[in-house]
N, CA, C and O atoms as CSV, one atom per row, in Angstrom:
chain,resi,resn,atom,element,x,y,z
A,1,UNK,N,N,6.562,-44.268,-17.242
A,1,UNK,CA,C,7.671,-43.715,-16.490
A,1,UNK,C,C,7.976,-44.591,-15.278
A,1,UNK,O,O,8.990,-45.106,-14.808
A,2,UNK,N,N,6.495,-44.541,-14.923
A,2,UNK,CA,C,7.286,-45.739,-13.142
A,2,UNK,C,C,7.637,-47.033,-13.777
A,2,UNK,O,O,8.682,-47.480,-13.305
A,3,UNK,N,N,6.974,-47.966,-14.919
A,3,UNK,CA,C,7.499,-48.778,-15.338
A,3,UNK,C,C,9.222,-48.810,-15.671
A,3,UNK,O,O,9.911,-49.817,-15.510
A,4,UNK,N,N,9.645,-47.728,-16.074
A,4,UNK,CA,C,10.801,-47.899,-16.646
A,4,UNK,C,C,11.921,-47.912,-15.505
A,4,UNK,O,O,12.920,-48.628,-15.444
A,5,UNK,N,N,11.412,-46.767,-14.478
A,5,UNK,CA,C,12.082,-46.767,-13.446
A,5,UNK,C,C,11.921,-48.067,-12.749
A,5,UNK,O,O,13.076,-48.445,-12.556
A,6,UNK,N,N,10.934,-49.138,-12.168
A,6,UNK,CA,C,10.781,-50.416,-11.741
A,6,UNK,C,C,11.746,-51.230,-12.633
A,6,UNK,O,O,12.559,-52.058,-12.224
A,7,UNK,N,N,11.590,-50.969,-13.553
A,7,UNK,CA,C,12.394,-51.638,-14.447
A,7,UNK,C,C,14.290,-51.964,-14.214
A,7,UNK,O,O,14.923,-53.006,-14.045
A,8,UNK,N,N,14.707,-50.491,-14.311
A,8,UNK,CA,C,15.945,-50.195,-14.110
A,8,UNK,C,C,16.140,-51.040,-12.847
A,8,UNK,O,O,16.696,-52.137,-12.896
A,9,UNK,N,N,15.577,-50.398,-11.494
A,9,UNK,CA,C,15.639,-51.468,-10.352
A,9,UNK,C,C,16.110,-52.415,-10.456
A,9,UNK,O,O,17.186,-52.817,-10.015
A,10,UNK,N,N,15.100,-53.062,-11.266
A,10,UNK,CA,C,15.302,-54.663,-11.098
A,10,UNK,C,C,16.290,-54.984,-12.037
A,10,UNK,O,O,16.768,-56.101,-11.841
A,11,UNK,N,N,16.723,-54.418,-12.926
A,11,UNK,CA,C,18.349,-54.314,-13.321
A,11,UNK,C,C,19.602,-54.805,-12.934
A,11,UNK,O,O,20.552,-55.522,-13.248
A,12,UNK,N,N,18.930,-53.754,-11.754
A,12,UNK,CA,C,20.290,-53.378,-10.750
A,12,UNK,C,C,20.559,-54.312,-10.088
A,12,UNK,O,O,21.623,-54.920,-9.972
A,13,UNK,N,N,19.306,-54.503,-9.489
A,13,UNK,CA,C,18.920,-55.307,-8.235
A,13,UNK,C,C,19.976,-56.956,-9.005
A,13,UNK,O,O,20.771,-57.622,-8.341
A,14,UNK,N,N,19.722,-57.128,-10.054
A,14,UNK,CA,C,20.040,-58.397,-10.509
A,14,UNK,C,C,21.361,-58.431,-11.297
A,14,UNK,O,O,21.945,-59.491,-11.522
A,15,UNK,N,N,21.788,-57.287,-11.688
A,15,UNK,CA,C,23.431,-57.158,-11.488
A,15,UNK,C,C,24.192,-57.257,-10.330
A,15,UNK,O,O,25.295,-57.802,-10.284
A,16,UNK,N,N,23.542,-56.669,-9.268
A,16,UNK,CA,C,24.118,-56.793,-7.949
A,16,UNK,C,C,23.806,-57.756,-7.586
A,16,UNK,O,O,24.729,-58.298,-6.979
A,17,UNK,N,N,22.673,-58.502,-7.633
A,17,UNK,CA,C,22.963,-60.357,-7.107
A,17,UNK,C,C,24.253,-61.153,-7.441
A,17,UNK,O,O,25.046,-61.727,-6.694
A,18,UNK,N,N,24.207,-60.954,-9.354
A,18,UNK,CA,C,25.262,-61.614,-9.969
A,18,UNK,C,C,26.421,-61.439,-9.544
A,18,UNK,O,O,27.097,-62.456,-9.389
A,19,UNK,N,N,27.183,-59.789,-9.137
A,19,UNK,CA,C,27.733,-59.933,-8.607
A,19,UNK,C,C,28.406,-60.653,-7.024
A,19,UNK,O,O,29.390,-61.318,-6.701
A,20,UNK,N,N,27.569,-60.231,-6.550
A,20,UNK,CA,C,27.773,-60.697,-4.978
A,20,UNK,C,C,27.733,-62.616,-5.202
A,20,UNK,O,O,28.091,-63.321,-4.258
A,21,UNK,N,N,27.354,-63.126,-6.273
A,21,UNK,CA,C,26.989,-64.727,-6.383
A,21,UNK,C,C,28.522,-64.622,-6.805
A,21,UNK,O,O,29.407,-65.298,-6.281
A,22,UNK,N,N,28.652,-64.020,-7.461
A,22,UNK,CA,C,30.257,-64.436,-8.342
A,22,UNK,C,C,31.336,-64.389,-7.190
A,22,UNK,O,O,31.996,-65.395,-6.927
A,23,UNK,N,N,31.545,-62.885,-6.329
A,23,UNK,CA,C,32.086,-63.058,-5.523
A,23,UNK,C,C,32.385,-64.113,-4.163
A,23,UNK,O,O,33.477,-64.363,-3.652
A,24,UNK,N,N,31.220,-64.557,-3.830
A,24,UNK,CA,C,30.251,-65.834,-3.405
A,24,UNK,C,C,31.425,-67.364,-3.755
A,24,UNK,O,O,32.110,-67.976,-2.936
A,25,UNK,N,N,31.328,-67.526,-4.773
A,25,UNK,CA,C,31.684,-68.386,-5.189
A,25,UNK,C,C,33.434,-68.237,-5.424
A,25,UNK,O,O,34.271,-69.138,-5.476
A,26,UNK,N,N,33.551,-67.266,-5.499
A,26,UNK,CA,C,35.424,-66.671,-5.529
A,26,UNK,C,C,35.927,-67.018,-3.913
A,26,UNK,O,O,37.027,-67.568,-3.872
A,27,UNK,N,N,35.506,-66.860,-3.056
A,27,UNK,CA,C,35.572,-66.761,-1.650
A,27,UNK,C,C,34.633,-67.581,-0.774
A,27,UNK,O,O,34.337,-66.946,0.238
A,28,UNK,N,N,33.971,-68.995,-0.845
A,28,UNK,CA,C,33.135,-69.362,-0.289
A,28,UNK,C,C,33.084,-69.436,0.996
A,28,UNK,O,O,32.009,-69.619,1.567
A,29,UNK,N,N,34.919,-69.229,2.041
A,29,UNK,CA,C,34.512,-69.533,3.086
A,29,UNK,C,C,33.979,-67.985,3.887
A,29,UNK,O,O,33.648,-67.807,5.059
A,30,UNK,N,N,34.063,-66.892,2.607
A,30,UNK,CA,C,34.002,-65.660,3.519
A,30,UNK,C,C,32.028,-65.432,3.783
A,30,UNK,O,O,31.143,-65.537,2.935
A,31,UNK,N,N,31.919,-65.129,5.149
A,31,UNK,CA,C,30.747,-65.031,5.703
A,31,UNK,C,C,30.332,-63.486,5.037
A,31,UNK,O,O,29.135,-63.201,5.060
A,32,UNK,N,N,30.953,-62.843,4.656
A,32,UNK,CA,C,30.708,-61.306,4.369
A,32,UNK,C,C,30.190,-61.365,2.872
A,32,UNK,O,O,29.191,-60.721,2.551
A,33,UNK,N,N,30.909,-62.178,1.925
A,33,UNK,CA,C,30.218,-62.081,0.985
A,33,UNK,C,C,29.090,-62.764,0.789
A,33,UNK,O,O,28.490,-62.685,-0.283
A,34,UNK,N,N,28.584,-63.663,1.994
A,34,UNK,CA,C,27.721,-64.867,1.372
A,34,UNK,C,C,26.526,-63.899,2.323
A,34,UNK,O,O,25.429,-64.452,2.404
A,35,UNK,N,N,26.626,-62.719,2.937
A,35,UNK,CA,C,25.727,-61.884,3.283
A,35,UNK,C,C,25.405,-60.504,2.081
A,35,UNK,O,O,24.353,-59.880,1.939
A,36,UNK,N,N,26.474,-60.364,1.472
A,36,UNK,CA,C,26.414,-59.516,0.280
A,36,UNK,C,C,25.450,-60.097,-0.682
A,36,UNK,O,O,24.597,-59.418,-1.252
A,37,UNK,N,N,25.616,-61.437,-0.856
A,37,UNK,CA,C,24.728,-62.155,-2.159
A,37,UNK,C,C,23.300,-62.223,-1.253
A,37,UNK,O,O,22.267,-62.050,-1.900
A,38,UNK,N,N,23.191,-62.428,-0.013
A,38,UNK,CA,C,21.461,-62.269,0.710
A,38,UNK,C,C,21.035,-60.428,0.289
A,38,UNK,O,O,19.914,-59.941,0.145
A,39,UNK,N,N,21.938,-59.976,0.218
A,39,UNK,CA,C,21.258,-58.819,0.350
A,39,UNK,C,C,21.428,-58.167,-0.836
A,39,UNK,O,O,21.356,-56.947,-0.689
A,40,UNK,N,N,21.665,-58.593,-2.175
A,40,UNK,CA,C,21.298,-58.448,-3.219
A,40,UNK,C,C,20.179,-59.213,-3.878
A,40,UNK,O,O,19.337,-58.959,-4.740
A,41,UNK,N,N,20.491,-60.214,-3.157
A,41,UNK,CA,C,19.123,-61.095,-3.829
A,41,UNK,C,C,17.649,-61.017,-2.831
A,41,UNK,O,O,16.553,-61.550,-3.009
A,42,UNK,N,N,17.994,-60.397,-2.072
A,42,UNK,CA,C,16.382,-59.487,-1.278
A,42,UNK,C,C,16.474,-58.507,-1.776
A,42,UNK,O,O,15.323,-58.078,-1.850
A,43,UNK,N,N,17.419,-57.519,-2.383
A,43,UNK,CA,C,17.081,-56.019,-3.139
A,43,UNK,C,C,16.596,-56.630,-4.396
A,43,UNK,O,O,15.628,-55.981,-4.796
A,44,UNK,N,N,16.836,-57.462,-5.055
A,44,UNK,CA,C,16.360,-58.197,-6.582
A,44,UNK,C,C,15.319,-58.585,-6.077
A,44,UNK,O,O,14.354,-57.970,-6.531
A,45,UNK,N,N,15.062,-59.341,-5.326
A,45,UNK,CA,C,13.308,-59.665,-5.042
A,45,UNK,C,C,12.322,-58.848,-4.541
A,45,UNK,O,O,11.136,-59.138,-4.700
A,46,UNK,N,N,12.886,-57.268,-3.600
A,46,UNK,CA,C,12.317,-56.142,-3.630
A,46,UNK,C,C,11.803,-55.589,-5.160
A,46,UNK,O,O,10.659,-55.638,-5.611
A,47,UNK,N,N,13.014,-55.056,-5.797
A,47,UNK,CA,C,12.682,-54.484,-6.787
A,47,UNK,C,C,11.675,-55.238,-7.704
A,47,UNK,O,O,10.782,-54.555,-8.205
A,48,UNK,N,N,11.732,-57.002,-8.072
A,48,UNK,CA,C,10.537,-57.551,-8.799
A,48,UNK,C,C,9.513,-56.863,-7.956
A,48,UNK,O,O,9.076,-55.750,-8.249
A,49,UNK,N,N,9.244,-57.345,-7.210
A,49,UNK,CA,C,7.792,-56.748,-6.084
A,49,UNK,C,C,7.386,-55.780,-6.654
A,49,UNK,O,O,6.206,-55.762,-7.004
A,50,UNK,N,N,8.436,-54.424,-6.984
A,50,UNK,CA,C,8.415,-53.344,-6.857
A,50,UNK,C,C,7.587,-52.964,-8.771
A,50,UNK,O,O,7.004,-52.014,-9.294
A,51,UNK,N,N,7.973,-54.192,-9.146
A,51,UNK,CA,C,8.102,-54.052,-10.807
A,51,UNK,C,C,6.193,-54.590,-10.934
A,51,UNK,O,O,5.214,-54.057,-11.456
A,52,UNK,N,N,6.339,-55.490,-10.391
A,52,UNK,CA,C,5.182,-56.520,-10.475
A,52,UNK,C,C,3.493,-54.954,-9.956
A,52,UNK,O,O,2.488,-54.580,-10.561
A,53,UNK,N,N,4.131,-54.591,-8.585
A,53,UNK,CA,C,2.704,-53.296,-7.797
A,53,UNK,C,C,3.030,-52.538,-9.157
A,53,UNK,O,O,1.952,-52.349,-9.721
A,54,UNK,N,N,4.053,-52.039,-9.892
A,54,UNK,CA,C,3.718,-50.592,-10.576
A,54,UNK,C,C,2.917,-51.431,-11.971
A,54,UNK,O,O,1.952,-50.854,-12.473
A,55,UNK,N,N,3.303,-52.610,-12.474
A,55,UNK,CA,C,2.777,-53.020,-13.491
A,55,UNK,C,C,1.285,-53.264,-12.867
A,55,UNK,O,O,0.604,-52.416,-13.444
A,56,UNK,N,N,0.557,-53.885,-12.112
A,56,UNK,CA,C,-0.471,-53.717,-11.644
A,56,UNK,C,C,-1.152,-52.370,-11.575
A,56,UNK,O,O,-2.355,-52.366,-11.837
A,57,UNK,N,N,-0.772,-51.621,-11.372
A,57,UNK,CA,C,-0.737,-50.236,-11.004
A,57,UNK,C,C,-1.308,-49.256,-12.236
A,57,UNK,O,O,-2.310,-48.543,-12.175
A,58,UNK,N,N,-0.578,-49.385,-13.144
A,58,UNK,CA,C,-0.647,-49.354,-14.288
A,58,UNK,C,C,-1.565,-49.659,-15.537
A,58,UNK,O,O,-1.691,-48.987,-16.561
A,59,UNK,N,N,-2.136,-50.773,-15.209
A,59,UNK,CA,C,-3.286,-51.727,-15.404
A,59,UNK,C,C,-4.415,-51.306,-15.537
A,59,UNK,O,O,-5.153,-51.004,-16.474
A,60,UNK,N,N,-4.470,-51.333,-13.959
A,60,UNK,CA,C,-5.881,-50.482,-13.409
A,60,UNK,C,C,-5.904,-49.070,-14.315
A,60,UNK,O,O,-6.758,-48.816,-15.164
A,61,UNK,N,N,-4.557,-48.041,-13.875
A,61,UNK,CA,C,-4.750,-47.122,-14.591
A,61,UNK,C,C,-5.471,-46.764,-16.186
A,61,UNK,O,O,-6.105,-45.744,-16.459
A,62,UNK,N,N,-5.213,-47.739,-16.970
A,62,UNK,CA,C,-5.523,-48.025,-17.746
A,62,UNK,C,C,-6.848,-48.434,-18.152
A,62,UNK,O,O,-7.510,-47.972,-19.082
A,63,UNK,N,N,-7.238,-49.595,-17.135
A,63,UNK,CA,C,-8.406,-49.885,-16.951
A,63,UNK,C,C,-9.993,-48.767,-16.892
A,63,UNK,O,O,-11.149,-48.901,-17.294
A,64,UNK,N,N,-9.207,-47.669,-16.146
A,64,UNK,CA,C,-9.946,-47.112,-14.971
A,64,UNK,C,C,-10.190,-45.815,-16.587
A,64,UNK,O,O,-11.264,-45.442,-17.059
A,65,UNK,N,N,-9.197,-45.550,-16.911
A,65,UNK,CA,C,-9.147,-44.900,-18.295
A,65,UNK,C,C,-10.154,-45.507,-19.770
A,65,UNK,O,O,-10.669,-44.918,-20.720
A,66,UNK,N,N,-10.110,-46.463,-19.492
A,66,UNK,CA,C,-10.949,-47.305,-20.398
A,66,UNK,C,C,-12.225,-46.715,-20.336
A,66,UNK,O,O,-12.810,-46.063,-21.200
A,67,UNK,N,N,-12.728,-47.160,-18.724
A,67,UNK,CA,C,-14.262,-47.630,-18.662
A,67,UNK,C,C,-14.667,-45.500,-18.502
A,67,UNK,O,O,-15.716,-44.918,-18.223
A,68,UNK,N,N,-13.735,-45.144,-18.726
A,68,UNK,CA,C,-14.041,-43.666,-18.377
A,68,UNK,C,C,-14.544,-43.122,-19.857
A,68,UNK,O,O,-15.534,-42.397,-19.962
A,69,UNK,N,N,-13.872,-43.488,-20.817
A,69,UNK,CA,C,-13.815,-43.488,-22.496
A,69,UNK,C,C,-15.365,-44.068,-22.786
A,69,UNK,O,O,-16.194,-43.694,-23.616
A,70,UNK,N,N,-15.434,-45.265,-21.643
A,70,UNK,CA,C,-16.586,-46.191,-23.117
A,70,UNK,C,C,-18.129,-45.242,-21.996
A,70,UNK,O,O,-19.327,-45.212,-22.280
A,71,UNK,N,N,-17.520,-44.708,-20.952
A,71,UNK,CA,C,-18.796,-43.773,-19.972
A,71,UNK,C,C,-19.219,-42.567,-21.134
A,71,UNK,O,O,-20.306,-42.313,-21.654
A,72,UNK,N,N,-17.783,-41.909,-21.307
A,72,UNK,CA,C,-18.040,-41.124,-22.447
A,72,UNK,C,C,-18.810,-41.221,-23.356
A,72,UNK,O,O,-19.675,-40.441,-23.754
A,73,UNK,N,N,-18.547,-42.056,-23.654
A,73,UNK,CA,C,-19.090,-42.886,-25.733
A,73,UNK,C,C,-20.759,-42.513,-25.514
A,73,UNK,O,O,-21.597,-41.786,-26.047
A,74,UNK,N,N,-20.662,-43.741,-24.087
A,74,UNK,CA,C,-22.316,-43.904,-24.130
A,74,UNK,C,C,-22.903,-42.685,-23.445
A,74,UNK,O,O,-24.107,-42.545,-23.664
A,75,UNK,N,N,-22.341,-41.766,-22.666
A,75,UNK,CA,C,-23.610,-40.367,-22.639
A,75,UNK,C,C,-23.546,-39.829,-23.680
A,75,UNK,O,O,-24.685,-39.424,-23.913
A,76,UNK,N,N,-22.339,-39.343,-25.155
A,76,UNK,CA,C,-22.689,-38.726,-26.059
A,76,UNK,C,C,-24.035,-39.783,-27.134
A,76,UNK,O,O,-24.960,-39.344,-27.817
A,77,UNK,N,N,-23.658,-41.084,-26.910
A,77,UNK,CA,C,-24.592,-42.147,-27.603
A,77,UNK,C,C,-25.724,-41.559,-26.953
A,77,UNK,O,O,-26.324,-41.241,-27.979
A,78,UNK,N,N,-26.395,-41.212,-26.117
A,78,UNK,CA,C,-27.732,-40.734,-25.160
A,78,UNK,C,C,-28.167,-39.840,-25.781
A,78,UNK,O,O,-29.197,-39.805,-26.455
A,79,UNK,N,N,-26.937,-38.568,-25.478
A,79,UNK,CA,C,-27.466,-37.292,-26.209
A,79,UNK,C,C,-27.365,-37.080,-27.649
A,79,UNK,O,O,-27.534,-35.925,-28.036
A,80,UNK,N,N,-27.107,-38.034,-28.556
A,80,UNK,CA,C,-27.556,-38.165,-30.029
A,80,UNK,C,C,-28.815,-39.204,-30.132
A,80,UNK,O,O,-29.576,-39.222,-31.099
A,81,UNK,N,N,-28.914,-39.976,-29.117
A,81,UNK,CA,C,-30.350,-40.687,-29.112
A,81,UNK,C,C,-31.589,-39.865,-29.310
A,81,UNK,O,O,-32.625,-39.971,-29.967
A,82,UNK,N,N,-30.957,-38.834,-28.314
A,82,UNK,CA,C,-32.287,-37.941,-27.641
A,82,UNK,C,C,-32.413,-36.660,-28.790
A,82,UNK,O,O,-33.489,-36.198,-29.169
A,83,UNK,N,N,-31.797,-36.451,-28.999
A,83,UNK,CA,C,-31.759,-35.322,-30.257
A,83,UNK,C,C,-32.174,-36.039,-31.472
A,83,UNK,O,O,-32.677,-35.263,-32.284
A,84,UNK,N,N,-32.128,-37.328,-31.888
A,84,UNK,CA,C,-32.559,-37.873,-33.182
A,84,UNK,C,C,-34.162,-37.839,-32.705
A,84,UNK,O,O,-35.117,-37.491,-33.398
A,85,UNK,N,N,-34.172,-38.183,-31.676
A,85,UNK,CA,C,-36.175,-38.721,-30.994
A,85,UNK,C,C,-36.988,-37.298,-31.102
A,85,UNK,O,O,-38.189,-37.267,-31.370
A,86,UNK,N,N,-36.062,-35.925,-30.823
A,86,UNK,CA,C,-36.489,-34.847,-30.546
A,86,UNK,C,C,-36.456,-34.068,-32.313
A,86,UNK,O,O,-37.283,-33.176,-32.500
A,87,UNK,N,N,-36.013,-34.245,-32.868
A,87,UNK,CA,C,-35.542,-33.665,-34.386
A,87,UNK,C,C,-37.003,-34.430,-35.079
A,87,UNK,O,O,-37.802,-33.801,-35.773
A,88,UNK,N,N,-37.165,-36.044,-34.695
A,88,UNK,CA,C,-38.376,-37.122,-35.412
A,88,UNK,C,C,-39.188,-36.489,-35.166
A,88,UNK,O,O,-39.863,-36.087,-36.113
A,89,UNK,N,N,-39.528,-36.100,-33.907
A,89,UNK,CA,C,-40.884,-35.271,-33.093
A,89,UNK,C,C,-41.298,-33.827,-33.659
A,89,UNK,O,O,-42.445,-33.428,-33.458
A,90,UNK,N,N,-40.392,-33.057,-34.350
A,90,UNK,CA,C,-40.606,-32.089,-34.837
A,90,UNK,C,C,-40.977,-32.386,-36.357
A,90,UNK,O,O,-42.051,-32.188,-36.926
A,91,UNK,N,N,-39.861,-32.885,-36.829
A,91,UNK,CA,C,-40.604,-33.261,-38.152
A,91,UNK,C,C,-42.269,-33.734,-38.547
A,91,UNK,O,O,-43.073,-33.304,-39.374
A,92,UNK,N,N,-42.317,-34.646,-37.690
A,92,UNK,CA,C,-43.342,-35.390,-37.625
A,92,UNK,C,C,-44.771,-34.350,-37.292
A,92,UNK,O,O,-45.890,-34.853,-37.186
């Protein structure tokens, strides 16, 4: 979800550069648009930023989900260790 939303952002962020570059270039001597294209292309380099922390973000999440799974694995791996050692012991 935050990916997609980071995503869209940086969309935007980079439609609105293009624009403000196009306009930019329609009007070069105007000072207003050649501040329109700075401040689309710092909202486009916000939003990467913005794309780059949630994909990191994400990662970890993932990560952190992982090592939680393989924690799992290995205490049920324990408590079938210990029940095979304890089942041998009776038999035996």
């Amino acid at each position: 979800m935050r990916q997609a939303v980071a995503t869209t952002a940086t969309l935007a962020a980079g439609e609105a550069t293009g624009k403000a570059q196009q306009e930019t270039s329609n009007s070069p001597s105007s000072s207003n648009s050649r501040r329109q294209a700075a401040a689309a292309a710092a909202a486009a380099e916000a939003a990467k930023a913005e794309t780059v922390e949630t994909t990191v973000t994400l990662r970890v999440e993932i990560a952190v989900e992982a090592v939680r799974g393989v924690q799992a694995v290995s205490r049920e791996t324990a408590t079938g260790e210990a029940a095979i050692k304890t089942a041998s012991r009776e038999l035996s």
